[in-house]
C-alpha positions as MATLAB code, in Angstrom:
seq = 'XXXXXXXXXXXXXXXXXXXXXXXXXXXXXXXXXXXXXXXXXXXXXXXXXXXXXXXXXXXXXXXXXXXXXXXXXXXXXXXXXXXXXXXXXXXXXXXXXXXXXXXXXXXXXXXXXXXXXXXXXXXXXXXXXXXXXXXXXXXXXXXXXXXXXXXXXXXXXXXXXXXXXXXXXXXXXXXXXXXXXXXXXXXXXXXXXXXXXXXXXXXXXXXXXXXXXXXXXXXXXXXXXXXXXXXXXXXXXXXXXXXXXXXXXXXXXXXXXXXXXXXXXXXXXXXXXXXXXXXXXXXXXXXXXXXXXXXXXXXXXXXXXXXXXXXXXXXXXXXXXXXXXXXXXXXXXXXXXXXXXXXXXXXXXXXXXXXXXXXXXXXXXXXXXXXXXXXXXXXXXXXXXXXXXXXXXXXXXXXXXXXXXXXXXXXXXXXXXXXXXXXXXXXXXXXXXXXXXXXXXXXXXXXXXXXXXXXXXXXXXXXXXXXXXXXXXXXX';
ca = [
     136.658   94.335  115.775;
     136.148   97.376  113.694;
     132.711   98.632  112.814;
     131.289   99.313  110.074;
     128.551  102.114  111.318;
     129.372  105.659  110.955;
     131.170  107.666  113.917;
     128.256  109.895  114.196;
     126.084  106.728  115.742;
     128.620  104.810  117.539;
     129.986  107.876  119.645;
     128.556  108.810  122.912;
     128.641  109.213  126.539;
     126.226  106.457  127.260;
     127.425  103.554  128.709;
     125.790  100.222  127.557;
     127.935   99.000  125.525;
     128.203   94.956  125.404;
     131.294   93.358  124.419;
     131.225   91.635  121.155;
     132.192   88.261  123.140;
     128.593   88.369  124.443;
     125.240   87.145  123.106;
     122.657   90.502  122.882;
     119.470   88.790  124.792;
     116.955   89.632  127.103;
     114.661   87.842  129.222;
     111.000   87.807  128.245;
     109.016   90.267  130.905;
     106.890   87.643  133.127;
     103.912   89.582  134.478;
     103.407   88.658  137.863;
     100.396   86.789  139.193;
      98.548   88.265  142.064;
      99.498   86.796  145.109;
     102.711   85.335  144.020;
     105.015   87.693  146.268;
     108.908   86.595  146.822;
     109.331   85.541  142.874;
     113.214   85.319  142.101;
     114.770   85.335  138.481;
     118.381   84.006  138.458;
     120.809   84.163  135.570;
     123.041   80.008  135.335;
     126.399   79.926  133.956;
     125.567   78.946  130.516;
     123.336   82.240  130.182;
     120.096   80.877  130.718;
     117.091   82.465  132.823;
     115.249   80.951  135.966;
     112.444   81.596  137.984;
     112.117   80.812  141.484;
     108.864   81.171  143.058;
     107.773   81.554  146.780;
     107.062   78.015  147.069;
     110.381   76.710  145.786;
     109.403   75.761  141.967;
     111.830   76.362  139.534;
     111.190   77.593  135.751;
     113.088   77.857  133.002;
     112.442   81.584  130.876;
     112.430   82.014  127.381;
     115.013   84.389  125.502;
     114.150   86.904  123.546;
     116.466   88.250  120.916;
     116.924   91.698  120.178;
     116.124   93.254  117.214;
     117.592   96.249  115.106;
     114.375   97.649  116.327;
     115.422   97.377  120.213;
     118.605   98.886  119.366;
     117.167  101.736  118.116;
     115.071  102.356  121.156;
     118.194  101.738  123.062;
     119.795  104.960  125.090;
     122.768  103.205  124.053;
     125.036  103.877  120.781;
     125.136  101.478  118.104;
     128.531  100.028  118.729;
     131.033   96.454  117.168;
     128.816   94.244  119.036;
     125.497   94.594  117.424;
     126.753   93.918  114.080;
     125.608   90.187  115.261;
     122.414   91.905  115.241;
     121.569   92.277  111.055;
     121.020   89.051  110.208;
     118.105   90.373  108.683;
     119.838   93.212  107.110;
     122.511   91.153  104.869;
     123.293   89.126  101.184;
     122.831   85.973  103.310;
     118.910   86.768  104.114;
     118.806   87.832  100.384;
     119.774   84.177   99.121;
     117.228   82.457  101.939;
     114.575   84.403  100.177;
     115.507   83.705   96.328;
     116.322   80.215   97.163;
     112.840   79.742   98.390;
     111.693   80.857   95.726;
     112.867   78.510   93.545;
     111.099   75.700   95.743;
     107.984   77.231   96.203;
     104.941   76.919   94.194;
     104.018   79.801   91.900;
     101.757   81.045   93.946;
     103.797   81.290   96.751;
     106.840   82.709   95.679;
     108.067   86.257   96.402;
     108.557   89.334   94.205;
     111.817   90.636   94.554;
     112.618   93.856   93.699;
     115.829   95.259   94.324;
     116.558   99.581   94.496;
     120.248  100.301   93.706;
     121.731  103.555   94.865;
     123.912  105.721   92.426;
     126.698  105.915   95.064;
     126.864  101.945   94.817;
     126.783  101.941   91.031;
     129.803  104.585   91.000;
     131.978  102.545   93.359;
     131.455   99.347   91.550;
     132.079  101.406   88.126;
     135.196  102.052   89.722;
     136.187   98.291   90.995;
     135.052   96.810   87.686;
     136.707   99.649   85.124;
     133.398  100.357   83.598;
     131.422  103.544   82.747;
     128.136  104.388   84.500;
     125.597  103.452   82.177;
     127.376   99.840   81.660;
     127.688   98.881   85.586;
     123.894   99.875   85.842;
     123.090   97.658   82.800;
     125.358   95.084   83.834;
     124.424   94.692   87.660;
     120.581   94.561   86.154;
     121.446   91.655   84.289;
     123.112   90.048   87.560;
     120.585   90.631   89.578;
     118.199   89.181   87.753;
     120.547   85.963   86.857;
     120.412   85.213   90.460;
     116.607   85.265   90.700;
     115.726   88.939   91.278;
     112.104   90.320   89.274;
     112.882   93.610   88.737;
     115.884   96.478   89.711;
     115.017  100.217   90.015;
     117.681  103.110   90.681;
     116.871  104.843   93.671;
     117.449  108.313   91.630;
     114.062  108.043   90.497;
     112.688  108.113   94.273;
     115.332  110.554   94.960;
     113.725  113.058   92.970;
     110.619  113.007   95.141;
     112.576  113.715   98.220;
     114.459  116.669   96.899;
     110.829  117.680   95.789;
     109.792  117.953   99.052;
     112.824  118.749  100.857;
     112.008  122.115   98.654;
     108.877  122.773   99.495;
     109.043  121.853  103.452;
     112.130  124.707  103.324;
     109.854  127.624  101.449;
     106.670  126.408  103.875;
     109.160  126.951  107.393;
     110.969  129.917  105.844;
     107.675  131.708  105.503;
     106.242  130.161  109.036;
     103.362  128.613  107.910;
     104.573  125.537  108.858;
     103.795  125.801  112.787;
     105.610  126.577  115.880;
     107.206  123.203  116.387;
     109.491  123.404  113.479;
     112.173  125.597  113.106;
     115.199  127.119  111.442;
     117.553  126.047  110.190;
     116.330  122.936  108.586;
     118.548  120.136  109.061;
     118.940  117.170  106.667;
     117.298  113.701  107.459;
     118.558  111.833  104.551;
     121.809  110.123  106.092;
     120.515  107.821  109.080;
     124.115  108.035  111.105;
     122.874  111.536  111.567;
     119.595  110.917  112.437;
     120.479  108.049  115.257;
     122.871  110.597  116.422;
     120.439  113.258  117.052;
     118.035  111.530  118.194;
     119.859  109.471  121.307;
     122.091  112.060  122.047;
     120.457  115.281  122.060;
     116.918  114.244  121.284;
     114.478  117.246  121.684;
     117.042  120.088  121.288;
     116.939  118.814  117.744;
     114.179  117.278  116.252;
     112.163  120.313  115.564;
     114.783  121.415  113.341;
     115.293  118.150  111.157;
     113.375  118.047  107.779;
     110.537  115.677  107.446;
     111.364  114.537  104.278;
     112.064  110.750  103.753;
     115.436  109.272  102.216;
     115.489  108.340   98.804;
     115.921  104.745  100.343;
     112.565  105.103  102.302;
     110.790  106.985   99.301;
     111.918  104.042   97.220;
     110.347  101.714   99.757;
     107.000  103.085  100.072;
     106.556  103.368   95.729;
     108.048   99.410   96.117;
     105.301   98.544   98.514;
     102.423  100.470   97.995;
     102.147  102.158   94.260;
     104.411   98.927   92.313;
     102.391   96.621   94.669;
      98.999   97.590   93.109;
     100.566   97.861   89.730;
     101.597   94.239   89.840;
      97.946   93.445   91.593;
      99.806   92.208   95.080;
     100.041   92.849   98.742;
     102.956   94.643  100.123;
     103.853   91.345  101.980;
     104.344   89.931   98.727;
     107.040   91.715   97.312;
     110.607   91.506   99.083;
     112.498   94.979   98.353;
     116.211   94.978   98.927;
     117.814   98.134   98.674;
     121.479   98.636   97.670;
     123.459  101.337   99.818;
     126.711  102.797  100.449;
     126.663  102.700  103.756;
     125.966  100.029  107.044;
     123.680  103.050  108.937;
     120.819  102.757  106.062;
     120.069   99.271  107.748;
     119.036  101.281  110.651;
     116.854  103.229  108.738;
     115.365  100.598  107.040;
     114.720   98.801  110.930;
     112.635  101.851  111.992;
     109.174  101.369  113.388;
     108.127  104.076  111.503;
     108.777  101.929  108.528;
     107.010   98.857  109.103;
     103.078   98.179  107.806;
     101.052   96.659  110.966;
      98.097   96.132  108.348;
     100.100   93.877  106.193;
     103.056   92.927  108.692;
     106.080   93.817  106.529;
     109.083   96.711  105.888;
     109.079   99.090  103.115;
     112.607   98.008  102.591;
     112.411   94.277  103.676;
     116.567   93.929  103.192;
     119.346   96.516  103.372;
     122.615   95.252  101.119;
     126.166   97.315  100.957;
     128.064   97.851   98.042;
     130.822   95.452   99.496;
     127.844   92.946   99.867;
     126.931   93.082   96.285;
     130.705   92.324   95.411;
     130.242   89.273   97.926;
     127.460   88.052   96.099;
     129.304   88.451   92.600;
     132.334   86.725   94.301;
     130.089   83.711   95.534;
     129.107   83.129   92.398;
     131.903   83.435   90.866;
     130.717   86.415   88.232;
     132.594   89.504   87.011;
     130.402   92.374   86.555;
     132.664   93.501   83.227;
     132.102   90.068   82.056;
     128.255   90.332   82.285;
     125.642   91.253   78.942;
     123.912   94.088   80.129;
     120.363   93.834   80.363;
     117.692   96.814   79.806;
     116.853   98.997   82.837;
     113.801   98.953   84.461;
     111.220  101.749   85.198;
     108.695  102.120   87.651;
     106.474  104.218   85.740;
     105.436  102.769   82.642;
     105.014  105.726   80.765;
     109.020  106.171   81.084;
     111.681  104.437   78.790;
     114.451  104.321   80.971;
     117.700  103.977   78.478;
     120.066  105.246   81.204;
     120.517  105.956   84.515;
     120.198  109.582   85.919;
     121.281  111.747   88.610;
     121.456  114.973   90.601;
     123.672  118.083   90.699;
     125.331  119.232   94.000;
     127.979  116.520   94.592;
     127.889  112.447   95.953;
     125.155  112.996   99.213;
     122.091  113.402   97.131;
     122.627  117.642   96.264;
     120.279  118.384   98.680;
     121.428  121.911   99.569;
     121.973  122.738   95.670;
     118.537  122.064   94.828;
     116.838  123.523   97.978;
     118.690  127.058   97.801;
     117.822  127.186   93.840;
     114.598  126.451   94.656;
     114.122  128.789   97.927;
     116.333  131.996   95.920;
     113.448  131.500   92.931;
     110.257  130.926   95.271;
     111.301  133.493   97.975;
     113.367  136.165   96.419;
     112.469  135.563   92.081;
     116.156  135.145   91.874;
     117.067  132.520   89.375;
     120.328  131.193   90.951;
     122.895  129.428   87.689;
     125.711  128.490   89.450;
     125.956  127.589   93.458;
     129.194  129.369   94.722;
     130.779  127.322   97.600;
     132.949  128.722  100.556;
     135.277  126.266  102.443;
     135.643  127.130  105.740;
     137.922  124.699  108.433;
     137.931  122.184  106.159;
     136.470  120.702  103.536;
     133.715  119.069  104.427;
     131.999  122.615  105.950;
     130.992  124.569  103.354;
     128.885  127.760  102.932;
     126.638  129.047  100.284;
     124.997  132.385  100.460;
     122.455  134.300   98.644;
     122.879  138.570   98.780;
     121.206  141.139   96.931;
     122.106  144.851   97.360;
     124.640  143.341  100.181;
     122.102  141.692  102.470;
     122.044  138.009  103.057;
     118.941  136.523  101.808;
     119.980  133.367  102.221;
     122.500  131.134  104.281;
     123.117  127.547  103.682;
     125.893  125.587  104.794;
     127.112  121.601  104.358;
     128.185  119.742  106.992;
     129.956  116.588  106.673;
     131.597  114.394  109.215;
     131.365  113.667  113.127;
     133.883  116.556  113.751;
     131.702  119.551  112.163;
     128.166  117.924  113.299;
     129.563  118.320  116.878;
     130.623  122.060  116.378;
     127.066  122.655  114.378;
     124.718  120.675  117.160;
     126.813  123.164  119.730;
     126.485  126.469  117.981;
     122.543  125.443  117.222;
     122.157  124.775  120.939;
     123.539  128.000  122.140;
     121.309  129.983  119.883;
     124.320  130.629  117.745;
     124.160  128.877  114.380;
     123.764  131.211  111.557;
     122.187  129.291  108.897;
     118.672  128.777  107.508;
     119.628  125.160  106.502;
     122.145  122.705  106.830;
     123.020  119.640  104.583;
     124.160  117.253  107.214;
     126.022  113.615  106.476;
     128.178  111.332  108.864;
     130.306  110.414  106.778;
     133.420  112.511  105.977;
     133.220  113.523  102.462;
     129.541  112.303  102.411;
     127.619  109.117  100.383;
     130.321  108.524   97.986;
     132.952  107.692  101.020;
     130.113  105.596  102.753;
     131.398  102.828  105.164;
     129.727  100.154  102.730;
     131.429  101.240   99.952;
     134.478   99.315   98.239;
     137.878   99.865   99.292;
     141.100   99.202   96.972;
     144.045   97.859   99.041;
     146.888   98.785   96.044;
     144.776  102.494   95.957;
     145.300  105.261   98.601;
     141.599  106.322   99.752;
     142.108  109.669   98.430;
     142.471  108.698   95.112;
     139.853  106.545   94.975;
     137.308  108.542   96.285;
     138.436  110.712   93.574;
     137.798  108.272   91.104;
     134.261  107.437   92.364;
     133.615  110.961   92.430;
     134.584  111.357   88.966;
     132.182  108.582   87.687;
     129.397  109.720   89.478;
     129.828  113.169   88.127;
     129.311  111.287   84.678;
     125.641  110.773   85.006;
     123.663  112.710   83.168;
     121.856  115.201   85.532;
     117.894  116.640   85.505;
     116.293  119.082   87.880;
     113.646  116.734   89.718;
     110.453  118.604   88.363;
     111.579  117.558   85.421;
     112.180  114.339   85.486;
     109.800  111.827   83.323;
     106.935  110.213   85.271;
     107.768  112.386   88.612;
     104.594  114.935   87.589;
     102.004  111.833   86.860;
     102.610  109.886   90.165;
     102.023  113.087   91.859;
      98.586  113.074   90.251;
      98.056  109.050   89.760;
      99.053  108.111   93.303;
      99.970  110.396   95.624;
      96.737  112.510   94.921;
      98.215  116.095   94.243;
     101.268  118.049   95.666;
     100.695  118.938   99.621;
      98.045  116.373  100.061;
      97.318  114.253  103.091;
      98.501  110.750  101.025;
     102.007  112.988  100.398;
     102.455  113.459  103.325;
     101.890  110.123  104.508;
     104.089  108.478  101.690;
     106.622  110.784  101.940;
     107.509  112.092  105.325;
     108.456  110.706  108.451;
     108.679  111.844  112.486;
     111.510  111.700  114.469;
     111.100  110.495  118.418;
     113.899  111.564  121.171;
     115.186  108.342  123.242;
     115.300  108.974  126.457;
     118.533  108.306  128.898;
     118.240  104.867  130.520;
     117.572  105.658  134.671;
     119.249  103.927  137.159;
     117.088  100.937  137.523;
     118.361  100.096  133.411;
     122.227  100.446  134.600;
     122.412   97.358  135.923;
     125.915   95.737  136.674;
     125.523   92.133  135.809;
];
């Protein structure tokens, strides 16, 4: 049983791993009562739990399942057998909700909005033989046939994570950002990553991982907090389903960090893959070439959105193009055209450098892939990594080679990757303080650049997981 998470979460030298043959429970803790010494719990054949107390009574336990939540305060690695585990993270949970919707009373229906990523539109482009602009259109116009409200591209909320990625490099390269963060700055977009660094070598990283939220996250909290007062409803009320490349963005979505105790729900309720969405059009027995396309939607309604847009600096978001621009201008007032990259081993580590009068200003580097993460985390740990920041992705060759992204059986995966790189490159491209609407949210909701409801909306923390002790490796 293959899985479909990224390398960079399932390896490591834990070892809890549960066979995929096995149901993932857990007993429900029983506190015990004062008094009530000699208590036994006892496992039966057919898995269930038993209590046995001092005076011979017998009591059945209830199970507990465990969520993607327990999994990611696990010391264990994310491995084939808790793919059982995202029920709530699949196109199944997505037809439970729009099929109650079409039983329940107005009032009590859902608002489902759905976030779709550029990576996913490119692959599908791809499958489907269409251009960019036309699969966006056309999976609008699907979505909504099915019962969806409204569909957003996630390049919109990407352009307020670049935005800050920016200025949370310029604010720790000038150490005014305090003593607990450091250089370089790693990337926090890709969650593989993230899960990675945070189980395996937990507090020897985390100072150095940018703050910034994903696009996917970013996405979630303009879904559920600025849409949700535009459309006059609780967050609870809308169901947001976000459209990935890859399996790990479930994860992300699952994080505690994530999740409203006020109003008891996600900002990103549902996590879909591209090879999910071509399930759905399968099950209902649609081609996406054959569909009308419909008009985009915008979340700001000051912006006509006539087609979809993206980002320079390749299929992972462009987060070190934009950054070193930005830092060469802010720190140095040198206007940077084109962004030069080295290959070094291979081609997913790259350098780019900034000199002037041969000094290195600057020194950024991409790393992509289990293989170079391992060789960065090492270098950073002996004090020897030479970079000021670091664009960091799981997945070899980055977003557009996600694990949730289609595969062609009659198409060698070099090729197509090729191809999906090619149709992404199509997009038209804008610097993300320029994009339309971008400048007024900042002022409308988010209450200025740098301010305490940013920062909220827009970054995250990171929390090391500690190494199960001995009393956790229990041999059953």
């Amino acid at each position: 049983m293959a899985s479909p998470f990224s390398g960079a979460v399932q390896l490591t030298d834990l070892d809890d791993f549960i066979a995929p043959s096995q149901d993932c429970i857990k007993p429900v803790k029983v506190d015990k009562k004062l008094g009530s010494s000699g208590a036994k719990i006892y496992i039966e054949d057919d898995g269930n739990y038993f209590q046995v107390s001092a005076d011979g009574g017998t009591r059945k336990l209830e199970k507990a399942k465990i969520s993607l939540d327990d999994c990611l305060a696990c010391s264990g690695c994310v491995t084939s057998a808790e793919t059982v585990l995202i029920t709530q993270q699949s196109h199944e949970e997505l037809r439970k909700v729009l099929d109650a919707n079409k039983t329940a009373a107005p009032g009590q229906q859902r608002l489902v909005v759905i976030s779709v990523s550029p990576q996913s539109q490119a692959s599908l482009a791809v499958r489907f033989q269409l251009n960019p602009t036309d699969t966006a259109r056309k999976l609008t116009a699907f979505f909504k046939r099915i019962g969806a409200h409204y569909v957003f591209d996630t390049a919109f909320s990407r352009n307020f994570s670049l935005l800050e990625s920016q200025r949370e490099f310029v604010r720790r390269f000038r150490g005014q950002a305090g003593s607990q963060q450091a250089l370089p700055v790693l990337t926090s977009a890709c969650p593989g990553w993230i899960c990675y660094a945070e189980k395996t070598h937990g507090r020897a990283l985390l100072p150095h991982i940018s703050t910034a939220r994903s696009p996917q996250q970013v996405m979630g909290a303009l879904v559920k907090d600025f849409f949700a007062q535009q459309q006059h409803l609780t967050p609870d009320k809308i169901y947001h389903v976000a459209v990935m490349p890859c399996h790990d963005k479930k994860l992300e979505a699952s994080r505690p960090d994530f999740f409203s105790q006020e109003h008891q729900t996600r900002d990103v309720d549902c996590v879909i893959t591209t090879g999910e969405v071509l399930k759905l059009l399968e099950e209902e027995g649609v081609s996406l070439s054959a569909l009308e396309p419909a008009a985009l939607d915008s979340l700001c309604s000051t912006v006509s959105d006539q087609e979809p847009t993206s980002h320079r600096g390749g299929g992972s978001g462009g987060y070190l193009e934009h950054v070193f621009r930005y830092a060469a201008r802010e720190l140095f007032g040198i206007h940077v055209t084109e962004v030069t990259y080295r290959p070094l081993r291979n081609k997913d580590l790259q350098e780019v450098t900034l000199e002037r009068e041969g000094q290195v200003l600057l020194h950024f580097a991409a790393a992509y892939g289990f293989r170079n993460i391992q060789n960065l985390v090492q270098k950073l740990k002996r004090g020897r990594c030479p970079y000021h920041y670091v664009e960091v992705m799981a997945c070899p060759a980055g977003c557009l080679n996600g694990g949730g992204q289609l595969k062609a059986p009659d198409t060698p995966g070099k090729e197509l990757l090729q191809q999906v790189e090619r149709l992404y490159a199509m997009v038209r491209t804008q610097a993300p303080e320029d994009a339309p609407g971008v400048q007024e949210l900042y002022r409308r909701w988010l209450q200025g650049e740098g301010s305490e409801r940013a920062s909220q909306l827009l970054h995250t923390s990171y929390h090391a997981v500690e190494k199960a002790g001995s009393s956790l490796n229990i041999k059953w």
